[in-house]
C-alpha positions as a printed Julia matrix, in Angstrom:
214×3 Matrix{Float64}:
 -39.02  75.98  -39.35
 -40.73  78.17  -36.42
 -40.8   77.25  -32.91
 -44.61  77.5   -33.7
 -44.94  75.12  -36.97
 -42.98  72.61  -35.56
 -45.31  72.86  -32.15
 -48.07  72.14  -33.83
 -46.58  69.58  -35.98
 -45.84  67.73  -33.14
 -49.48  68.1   -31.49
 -50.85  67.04  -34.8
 -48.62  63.34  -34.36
 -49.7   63.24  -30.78
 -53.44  63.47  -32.36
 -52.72  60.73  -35.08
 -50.98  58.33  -32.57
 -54.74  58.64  -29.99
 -56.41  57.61  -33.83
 -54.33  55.0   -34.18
 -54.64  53.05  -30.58
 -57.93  53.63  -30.73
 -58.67  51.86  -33.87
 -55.98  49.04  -33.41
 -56.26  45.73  -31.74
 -52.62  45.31  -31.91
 -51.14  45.36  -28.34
 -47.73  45.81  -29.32
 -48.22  48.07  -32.01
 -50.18  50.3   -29.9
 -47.51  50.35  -27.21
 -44.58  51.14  -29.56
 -47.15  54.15  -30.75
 -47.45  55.29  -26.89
 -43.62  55.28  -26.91
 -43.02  57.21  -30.14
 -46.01  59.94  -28.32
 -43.56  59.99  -25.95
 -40.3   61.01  -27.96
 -42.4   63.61  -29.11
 -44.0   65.24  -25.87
 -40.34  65.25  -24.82
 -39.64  67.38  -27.76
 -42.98  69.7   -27.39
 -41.17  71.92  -24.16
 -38.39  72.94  -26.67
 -40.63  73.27  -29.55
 -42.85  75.51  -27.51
 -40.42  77.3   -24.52
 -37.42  77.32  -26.72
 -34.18  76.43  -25.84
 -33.83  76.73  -22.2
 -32.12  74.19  -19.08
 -35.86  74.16  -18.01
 -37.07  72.81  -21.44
 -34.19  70.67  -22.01
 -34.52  68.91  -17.94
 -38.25  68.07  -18.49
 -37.81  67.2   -22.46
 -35.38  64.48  -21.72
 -37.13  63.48  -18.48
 -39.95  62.73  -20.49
 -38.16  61.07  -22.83
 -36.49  58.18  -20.48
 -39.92  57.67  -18.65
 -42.22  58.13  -21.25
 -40.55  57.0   -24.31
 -37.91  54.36  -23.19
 -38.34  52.94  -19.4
 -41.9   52.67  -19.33
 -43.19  51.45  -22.69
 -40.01  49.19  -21.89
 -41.91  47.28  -18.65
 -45.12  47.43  -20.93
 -43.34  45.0   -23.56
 -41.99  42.87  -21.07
 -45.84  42.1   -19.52
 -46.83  41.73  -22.83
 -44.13  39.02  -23.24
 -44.95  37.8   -19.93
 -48.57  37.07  -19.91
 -48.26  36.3   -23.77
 -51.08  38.22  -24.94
 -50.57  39.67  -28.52
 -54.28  41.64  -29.64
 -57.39  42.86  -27.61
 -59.92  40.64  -29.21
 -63.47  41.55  -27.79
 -63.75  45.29  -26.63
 -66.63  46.74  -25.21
 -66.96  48.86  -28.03
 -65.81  47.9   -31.71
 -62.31  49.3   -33.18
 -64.48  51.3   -35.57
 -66.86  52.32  -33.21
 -64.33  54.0   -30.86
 -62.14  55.0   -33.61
 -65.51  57.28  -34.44
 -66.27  58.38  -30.68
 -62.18  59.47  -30.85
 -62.61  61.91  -33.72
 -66.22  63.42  -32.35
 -64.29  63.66  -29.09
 -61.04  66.05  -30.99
 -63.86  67.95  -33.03
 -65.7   68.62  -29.45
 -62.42  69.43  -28.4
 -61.06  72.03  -30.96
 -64.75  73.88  -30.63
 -64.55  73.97  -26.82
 -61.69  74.82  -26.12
 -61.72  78.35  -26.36
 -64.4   78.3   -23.43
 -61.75  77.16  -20.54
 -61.25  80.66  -18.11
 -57.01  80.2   -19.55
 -55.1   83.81  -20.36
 -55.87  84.95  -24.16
 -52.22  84.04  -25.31
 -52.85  80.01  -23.91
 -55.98  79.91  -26.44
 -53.37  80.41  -29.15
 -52.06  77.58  -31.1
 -53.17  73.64  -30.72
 -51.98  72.93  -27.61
 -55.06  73.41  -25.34
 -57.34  70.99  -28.06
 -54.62  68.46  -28.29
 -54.73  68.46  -24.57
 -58.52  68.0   -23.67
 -58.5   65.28  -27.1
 -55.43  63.31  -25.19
 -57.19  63.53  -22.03
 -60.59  62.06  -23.0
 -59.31  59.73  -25.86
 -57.51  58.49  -22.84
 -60.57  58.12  -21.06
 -62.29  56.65  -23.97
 -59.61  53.73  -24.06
 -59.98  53.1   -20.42
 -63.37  52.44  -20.63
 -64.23  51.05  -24.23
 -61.29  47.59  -23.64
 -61.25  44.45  -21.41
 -57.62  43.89  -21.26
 -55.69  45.51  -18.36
 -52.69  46.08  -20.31
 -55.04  48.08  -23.1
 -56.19  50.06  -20.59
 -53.15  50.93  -18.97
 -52.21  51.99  -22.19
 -55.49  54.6   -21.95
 -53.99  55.74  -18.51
 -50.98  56.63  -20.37
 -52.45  58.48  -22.77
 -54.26  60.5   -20.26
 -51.34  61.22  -18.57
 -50.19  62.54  -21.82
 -52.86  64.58  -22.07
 -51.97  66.38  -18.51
 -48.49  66.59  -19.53
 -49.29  68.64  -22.59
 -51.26  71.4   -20.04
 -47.76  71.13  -18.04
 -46.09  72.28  -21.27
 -48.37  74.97  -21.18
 -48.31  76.28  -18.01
 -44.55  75.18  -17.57
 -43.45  78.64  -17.07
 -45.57  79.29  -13.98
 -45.21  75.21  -12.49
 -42.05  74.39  -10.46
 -40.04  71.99  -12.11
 -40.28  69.74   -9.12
 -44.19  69.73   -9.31
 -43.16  68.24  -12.95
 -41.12  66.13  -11.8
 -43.79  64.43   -9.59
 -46.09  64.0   -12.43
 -43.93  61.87  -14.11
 -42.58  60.12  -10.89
 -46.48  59.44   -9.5
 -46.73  57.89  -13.66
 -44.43  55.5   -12.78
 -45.88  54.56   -9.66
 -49.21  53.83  -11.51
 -47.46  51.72  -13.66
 -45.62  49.71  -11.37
 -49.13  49.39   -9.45
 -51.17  48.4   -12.81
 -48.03  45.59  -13.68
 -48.63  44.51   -9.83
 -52.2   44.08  -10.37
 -51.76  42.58  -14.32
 -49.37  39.46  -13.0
 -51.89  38.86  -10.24
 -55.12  38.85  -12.31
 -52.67  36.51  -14.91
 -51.74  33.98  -12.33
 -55.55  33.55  -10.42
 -57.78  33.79  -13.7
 -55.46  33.22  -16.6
 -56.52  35.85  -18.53
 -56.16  39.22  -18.12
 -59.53  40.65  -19.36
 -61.15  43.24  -16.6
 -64.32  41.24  -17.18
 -63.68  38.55  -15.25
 -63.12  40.71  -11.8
 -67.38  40.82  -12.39
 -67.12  37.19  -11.1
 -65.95  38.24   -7.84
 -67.86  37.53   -4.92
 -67.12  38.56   -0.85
């Protein structure tokens, strides 16, 4: 198999897994799907770059933050705070499922219009990007639960990464490196801010922060 088939194989999962957390109400389902994105973005620097120590250092990176340590913390909050499905998004599963695939056929037909050298238009990798990115976006902003749309800020993370992949060759490793270090940050921040809304409101639905008052 080609460096290039197996690319684009790989972009086409990432593409499937965004489908399938947007259309699921399942909270550990959809995390386990964030992690199994992640084993493959760690594989997408090889499968692009080749064989190289710069592939192989931000593959397996990759692959202990995104695909084992944090998905990892995410199924320990879920078992924490006990919370199994998002029940009442802001938009329906089938809904956003809908807005998800208008958003990658948007994608795929604008791509080509981003001022990127004529060899980065080439393949799936810009598309997959800008569809991670906003499907992302779309999750963040379409589910009450906190831990549903941390997942969303994962995913848009993995949308950045994928432009990393593609600009790897010009980007320090280190400024890598602090993408996925200033990831885990966010997550530690979002768990900080998860146990807190659990323990004042008992729930952990974004809605209730409306009830706030000075």
């Amino acid at each position: 198999m080609s460096e290039s088939l197996l690319a684009n194989l790989l972009l086409l999962s990432v593409i499937l897994i965004n489908f399938f957390c947007l259309g699921s109400a399942r909270l550990v389902a959809c995390i386990r799907a964030i992690a199994v994105q992640g084993v493959v973005l760690a594989l997408l620097p090889v499968a692009v770059h080749g064989l190289c120590a710069h592939s192989l250092v931000l593959g397996l990176g990759t692959l202990c933050f995104k695909g084992v340590l944090i998905p990892g913390l995410l199924l320990r909050a879920i078992r924490e705070v006990r919370i199994r499905r998002e029940m009442e998004p802001f938009v329906g599963f089938a809904t956003t499922l809908f807005l998800g695939t208008l958003i990658a056929a948007c994608a795929f037909l604008c791509a080509d219009w981003l001022p990127l050298a004529a060899a980065h238009h080439e393949g799936l990798l810009v598309p997959v990007a800008l569809t991670t990115i906003f499907s992302g976006f779309l999750l963040l902003m379409t589910r009450r639960k906190a831990l549903t749309q941390v997942l969303g800020y994962l995913m848009l993370e993995n949308g950045i990464f994928i432009f990393a992949v593609l600009l790897s060759e010009a980007l320090p490793l280190m400024v890598e490196a602090g993408m996925l270090l200033d990831l885990l940050v966010g997550i530690f921040i979002m768990g900080i801010v998860i146990n807190q809304i659990r323990r004042e409101f008992s729930t952990i639905s974004t809605e209730q922060l409306t009830a706030l008052k000075e």
